[in-house]
N, C-alpha and C positions, 0 to 999 in steps of 0.2 A: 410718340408720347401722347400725343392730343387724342390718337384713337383709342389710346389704352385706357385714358381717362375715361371717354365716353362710355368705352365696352365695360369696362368697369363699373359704371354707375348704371346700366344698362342690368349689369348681372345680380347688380345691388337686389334691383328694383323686383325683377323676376323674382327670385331667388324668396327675396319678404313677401312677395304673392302668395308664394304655397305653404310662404310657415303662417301666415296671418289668416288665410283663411280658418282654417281649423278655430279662432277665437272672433272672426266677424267680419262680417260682409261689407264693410264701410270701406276697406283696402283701397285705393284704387277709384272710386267715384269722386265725381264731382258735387258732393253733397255740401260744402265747409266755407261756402262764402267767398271772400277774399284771404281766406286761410289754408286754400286749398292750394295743395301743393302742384306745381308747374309740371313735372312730369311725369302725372300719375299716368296722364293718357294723350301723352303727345311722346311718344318711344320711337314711334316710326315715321318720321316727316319726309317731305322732300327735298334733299338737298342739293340738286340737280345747278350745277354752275347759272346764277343769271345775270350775267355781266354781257348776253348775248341771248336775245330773246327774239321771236319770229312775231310777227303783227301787221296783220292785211298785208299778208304776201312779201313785207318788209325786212328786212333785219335790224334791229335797235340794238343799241347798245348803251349800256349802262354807262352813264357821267356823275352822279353822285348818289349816293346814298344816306339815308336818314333813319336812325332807329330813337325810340321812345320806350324805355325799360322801367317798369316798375322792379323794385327792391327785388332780391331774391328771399326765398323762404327765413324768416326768421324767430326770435324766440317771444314768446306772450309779451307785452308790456307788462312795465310792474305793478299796473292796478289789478292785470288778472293775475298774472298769479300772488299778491296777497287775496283775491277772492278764491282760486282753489284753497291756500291752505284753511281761511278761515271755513271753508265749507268740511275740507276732511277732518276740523277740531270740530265742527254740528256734528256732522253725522257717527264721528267715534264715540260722540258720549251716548249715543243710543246702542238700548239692547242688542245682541239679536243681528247686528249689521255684518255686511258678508268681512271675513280676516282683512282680504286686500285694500278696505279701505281705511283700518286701524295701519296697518301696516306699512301703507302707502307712503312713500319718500318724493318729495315734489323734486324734478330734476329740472327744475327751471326755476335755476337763483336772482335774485335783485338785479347782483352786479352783472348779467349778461341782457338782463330787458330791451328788449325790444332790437336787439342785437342781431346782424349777419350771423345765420345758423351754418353748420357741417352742410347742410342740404341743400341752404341757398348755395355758398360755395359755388356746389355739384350743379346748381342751377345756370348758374353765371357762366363757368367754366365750357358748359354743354351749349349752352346760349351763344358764345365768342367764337367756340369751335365751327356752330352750321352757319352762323353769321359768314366767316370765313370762306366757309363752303361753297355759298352761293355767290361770293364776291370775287372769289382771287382773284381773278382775270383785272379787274378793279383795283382790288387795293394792294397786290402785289407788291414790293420795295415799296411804295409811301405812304408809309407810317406818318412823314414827317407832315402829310396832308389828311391827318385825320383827326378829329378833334373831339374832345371827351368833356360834357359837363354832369355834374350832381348837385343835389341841394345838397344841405350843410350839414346831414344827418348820417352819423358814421353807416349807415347800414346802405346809403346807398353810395356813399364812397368807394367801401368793401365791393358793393357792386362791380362798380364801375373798372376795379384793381382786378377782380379774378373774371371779367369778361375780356380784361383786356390779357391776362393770361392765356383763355381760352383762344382766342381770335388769334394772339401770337403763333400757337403751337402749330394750329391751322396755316399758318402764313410759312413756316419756317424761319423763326424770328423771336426775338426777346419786343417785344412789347413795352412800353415806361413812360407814357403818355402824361403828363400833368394835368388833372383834372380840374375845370374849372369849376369852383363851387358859385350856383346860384338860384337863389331862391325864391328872387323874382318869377322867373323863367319856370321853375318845377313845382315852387311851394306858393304858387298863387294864392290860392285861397286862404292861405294866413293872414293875408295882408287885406281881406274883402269886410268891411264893417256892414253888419247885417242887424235890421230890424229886428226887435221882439214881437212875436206874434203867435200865442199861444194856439192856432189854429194850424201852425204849421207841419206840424207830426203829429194831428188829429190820427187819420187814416190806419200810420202804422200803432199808435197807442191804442187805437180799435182792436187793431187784427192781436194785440197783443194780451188782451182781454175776450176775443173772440171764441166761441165755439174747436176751431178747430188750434189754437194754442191750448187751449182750456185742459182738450182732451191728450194734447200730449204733457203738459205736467202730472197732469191724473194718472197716466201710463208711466211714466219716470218713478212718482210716487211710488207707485206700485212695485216696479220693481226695483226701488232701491229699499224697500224692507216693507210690504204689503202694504201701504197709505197710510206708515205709522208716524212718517215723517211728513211735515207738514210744508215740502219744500214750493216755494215760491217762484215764478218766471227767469229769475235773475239765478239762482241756484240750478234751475237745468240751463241755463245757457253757460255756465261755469261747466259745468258736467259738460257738454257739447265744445267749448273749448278747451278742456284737458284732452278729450277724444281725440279732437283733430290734430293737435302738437303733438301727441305723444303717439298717430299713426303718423305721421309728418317726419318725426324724429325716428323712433325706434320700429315703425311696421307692425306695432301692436299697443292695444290699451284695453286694461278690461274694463276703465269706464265705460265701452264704447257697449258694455251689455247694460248699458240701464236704457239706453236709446234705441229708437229704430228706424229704419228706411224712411216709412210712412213719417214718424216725425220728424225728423232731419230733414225731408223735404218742406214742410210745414216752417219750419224753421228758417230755411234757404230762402220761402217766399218772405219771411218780416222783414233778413236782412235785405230781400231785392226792395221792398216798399221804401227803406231806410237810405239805402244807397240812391233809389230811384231818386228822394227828393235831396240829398246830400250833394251828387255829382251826377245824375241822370237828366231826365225829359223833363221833370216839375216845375224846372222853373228855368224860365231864359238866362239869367244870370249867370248859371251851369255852364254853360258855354261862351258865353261872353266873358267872365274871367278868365279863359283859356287865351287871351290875344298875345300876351308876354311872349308865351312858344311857338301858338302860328307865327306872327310877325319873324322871330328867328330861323322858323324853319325854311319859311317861304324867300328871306332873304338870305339864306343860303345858297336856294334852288337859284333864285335871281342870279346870282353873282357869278353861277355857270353858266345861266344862260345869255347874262350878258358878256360874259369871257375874263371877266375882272380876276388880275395878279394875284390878288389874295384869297380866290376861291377855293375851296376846301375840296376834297372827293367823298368826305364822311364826316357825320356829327354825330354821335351816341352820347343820350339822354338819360341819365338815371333820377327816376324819382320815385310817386309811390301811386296806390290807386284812387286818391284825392288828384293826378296828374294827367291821370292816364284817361279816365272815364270823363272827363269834360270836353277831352277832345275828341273822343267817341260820340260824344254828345253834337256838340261843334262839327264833325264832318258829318251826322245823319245816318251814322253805323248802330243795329242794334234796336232801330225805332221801332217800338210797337206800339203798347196802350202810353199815354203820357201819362194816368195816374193810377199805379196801382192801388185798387180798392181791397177795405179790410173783406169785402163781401166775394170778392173776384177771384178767390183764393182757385178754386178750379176753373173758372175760364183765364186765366193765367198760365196754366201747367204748362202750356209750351211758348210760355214768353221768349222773345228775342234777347231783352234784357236781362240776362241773368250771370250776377258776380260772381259764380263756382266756375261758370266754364269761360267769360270774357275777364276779368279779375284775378286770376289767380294770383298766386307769388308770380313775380319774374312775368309779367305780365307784359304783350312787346303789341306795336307797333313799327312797321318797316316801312317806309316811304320811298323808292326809288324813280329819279327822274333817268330817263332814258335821253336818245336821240336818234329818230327814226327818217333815214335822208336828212330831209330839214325840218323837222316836225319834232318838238317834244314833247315827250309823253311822261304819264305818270302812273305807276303801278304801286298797290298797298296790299301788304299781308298785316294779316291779325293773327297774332300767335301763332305763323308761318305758316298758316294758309290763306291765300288769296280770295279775295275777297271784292266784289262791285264796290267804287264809286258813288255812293251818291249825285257826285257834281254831273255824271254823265250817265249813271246806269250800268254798267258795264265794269270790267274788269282793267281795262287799262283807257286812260283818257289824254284828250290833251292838254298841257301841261296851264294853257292859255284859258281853257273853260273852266277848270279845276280853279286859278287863284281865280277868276273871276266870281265864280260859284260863294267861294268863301271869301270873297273880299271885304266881309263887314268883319271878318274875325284876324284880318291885315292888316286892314285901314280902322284902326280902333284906336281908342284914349283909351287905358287901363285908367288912371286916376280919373277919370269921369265917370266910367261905369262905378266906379265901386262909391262915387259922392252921390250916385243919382238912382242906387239900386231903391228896388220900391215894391211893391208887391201889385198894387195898382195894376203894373204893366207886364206882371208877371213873371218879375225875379221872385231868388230864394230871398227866407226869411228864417231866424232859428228862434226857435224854442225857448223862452224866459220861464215857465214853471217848472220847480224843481225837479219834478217826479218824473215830466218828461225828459231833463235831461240823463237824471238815472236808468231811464230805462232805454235811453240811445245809447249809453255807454256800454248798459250792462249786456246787449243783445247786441255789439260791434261786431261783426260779421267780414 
C-alpha cells in the first residue's frame, strides 16, 4: 500500500512534466518562494535504513529521532485569492485581453483558505513513508514511544494525521497517534511583541521599487495586453501567485505566460530579502525566539541520554516556515550575507539562503541522536539530505559539543527575550508605515 502511494504520486508528477511542458517552463523549478511545492525536485532520495550507521571505523546506532515539518502544500489564504479575483474583474473590463482571463474560473474558494491541499496530502503521506524508511530498525512495534505535536492550525494538524498515515504504511501498522497541539513550541513568533521602526523593511521596499523589479512589471505589462494596463507590483505578484498554485495544484496555468524565468527569479530574490529579515540572519531575535523548541528538542535527546522511563524514541513536529527557518537560523545552516541589499541583487545569485529550495511546503528538518560504543553522536538532514553541523563542522558531531554549541538557545528565558527585544542590540523590529506593510503582504512569498 505505502509503495503504491508513492509510485503513484511519483507517476503523478512525471507524467504532468511532459503535459506541462508544452504551456511553460516553470514546471518543476524552484522558482515560488515558500510556495514551492516539496516534491518538484526531491523524486529520488536516499532511503537507505539509518537506524545503523558506520563513523570512525564505529558502528552507531540510532536511539531517537527528531523531525521538524513545515505544513504540507496548501491552498492561497483568503487575502490572495480575494486579490486574484479582484485582478481577473481589472483586467476583463479591458479591451483586447487574451479569452482565458475573462473566462477564467478561480478554483481556490474562501471556505478552503489556507487549507491542507490534494498535494500536501501526497506530501505528508511520501514524507511518513521515507521517514519510516530510514528508521524501521527504530521505530518498529513502538508506536506507543513516538510522539506527535502541531500548532493549532488545521493544516498542520492534517499534517501531522496523513504523515502519520504515511509512516504507518511504512511500518506495517495503523498509526492513530494524538497530537499534541502547541503553539508555544511551533508558533513562536506570535507571541514575540516587536518595535515599530520604519527602517526595518527599508532594503526590501528598495529592491521593490528598484531597477530590476521595475523592469519585470514593465515585462508583465507587456505581455498582459502591450503596456495598456497600467498594472502595479502587488498585481504581478497576484499574477506570480495564481502561477504557482495553480502549477502546485493542476501542473498547468496559463498565467504562468505573462511571466518569466529571468523575472521569477527577480522576484524569489524580494521574497529572500523579506524572509531574510522576517525568520533569517537580520536580526538576532530570529533565532533567539526559536528557545520553546530547542529546549524540547534537546530535552528529549537528554532524557535518552540520561536513560529516563519516560524517554521517547521519536518527536515529530508540525508547523510552518515562520518554525522552521529560525531554527536554521539558531543552528548556523544556510549563512551567508546577513543583509540582503536592494543593490546585491546579482551578487546574491548563488545565496545559501534561499526560500524556493530550503522553505518549501513540507519543509523538514531531521535530527537523529545516535550511540556510538559510549559516545553520542548527532546527525542532521535538511529536506533528507545531510548536511554539516555547524557546532563541529562536519557531518555528524558529538552530541556533548552540539548542546554546548547552542546552549544559549537551551539555557534561554523565552519571556525575557521577547520583554527585552530591541534593535539596539540587533533583534527584529516590524514595520509601523502602511504601505510598507502592504507591500509585505502583497509580495509573501
Amino acid at each position: 500500500m505505502a509503495g503504491g502511494i508513492q509510485t503513484l504520486g511519483n507517476l503523478i508528477l512525471i507524467a504532468s512534466l511532459n503535459i506541462v511542458r508544452s504551456n511553460t517552463d516553470f514546471f518543476g523549478r524552484e522558482l515560488f518562494g515558500t510556495k514551492t511545492p516539496y516534491l518538484w525536485s526531491r523524486q529520488n532520495v536516499d532511503m537507505t535504513d539509518r537506524t545503523f550507521v558506520q563513523h570512525n571505523g564505529r558502528t552507531c546506532r540510532a536511539l531517537y529521532v527528531d523531525g521538524l515539518y513545515r505544513h504540507g502544500a496548501r491552498y492561497p489564504s483568503p487575502k490572495w485569492i480575494n486579490r486574484m479575483n479582484e485582478l481577473q474583474t481589472l483586467l476583463s473590463t479591458g479591451g483586447g485581453i487574451n479569452q482565458f482571463v475573462v473566462d477564467w474560473v478561480n478554483a481556490f474558494t474562501a471556505e478552503k483558505g489556507a487549507q491542507l491541499s490534494a498535494l500536501g496530502h501526497q506530501e505528508m503521506v511520501v514524507l511518513g513513508e521515507r521517514l519510516g524508511s530510514r528508521f524501521k530498525s527504530l521505530l518498529n512495534d513502538q508506536s506507543d514511544k513516538i510522539m506527535f505535536y502541531s500548532s493549532k492550525k488545521d493544516r498542520t494538524r492534517d499534517s501531522a494525521t496523513y504523515f502519520q498515515k504515511g509512516l504507518g504504511d511504512k511500518l506495517g501498522t495503523i498509526i492513530s497517534i494524538p497530537v499534541t497541539l502547541d503553539n508555544l513550541m511551533l508558533r513562536f513568533y506570535d507571541t514575540m511583541p516587536f518595535m515599530n521602526k520604519d527602517e526595518t523593511f527599508e532594503e526590501y521596499d528598495k529592491f521593490l521599487h528598484g531597477p530590476e523589479m521595475t523592469k519585470v512589471v514593465s515585462d508583465v505589462n507587456n505581455a498582459v495586453l502591450s503596456g495598456h494596463f497600467n498594472l502595479s507590483v502587488y498585481h504581478v505578484a497576484t499574477i506570480q501567485q495564481i502561477c504557482a498554485f495553480e502549477l502546485g495544484f493542476f501542473n498547468s496555468s496559463d498565467w504562468c505566460n505573462f511571466l518569466s524565468i529571468a523575472g521569477l527569479e527577480v522576484m524569489d530574490y524580494a521574497g529572500d530579502i523579506e524572509k531574510n529579515i522576517e525568520d533569517g540572519y537580520r536580526y538576532k531575535i530570529t533565532s533567539q525566539m526559536a528557545c520553546p523548541l530547542f529546549k524540547h528538542m534537546f530535552q528529549q535527546m537528554d532524557n535518552v541520554v540520561t536513560n529516563q522511563a519516560n524517554r521517547s524514541l521519536a518527536s515529530f513536529r508540525f508547523g510552518h516556515s515562520g518554525s522552521v527557518s529560525p531554527v536554521y537560523t539558531a543552528l548556523g545552516l544556510f549563512n551567508g550575507s546577513k543583509h540582503f541589499l536592494a543593490t546585491d541583487y546579482q551578487v546574491n545569485a548563488n545565496r545559501k539562503y534561499r526560500s524556493s529550495v530550503i522553505l518549501p511546503f513540507s519543509a523538514n528538518l531531521v535530527t537523529t541522536l545516535y550511540k556510538c560504543g559510549s559516545d553520542y553522536m548527532v546527525k542532521m538532514l535538511v529536506n533528507e539530505e545531510e548536511v554539516d553541523i555547524p557546532a563541529c563542522g562536519a557531518s555528524m558531531c558529538p552530541y556533548r559539543t552540539v548542546k554546548e554549541h547552542y546552549r544559549q538557545f537551551i539555557n534561554c528565558d523565552y519571556d525575557n527575550i521577547c520583554e527585552n527585544s530591541d534593535t539596539n542590540t540587533g533583534t527584529r523590529t516590524v514595520v509601523s508605515v502602511l504601505i510598507s506593510s502592504v507591500i509585505m503582504l502583497s509580495l509573501l512569498l
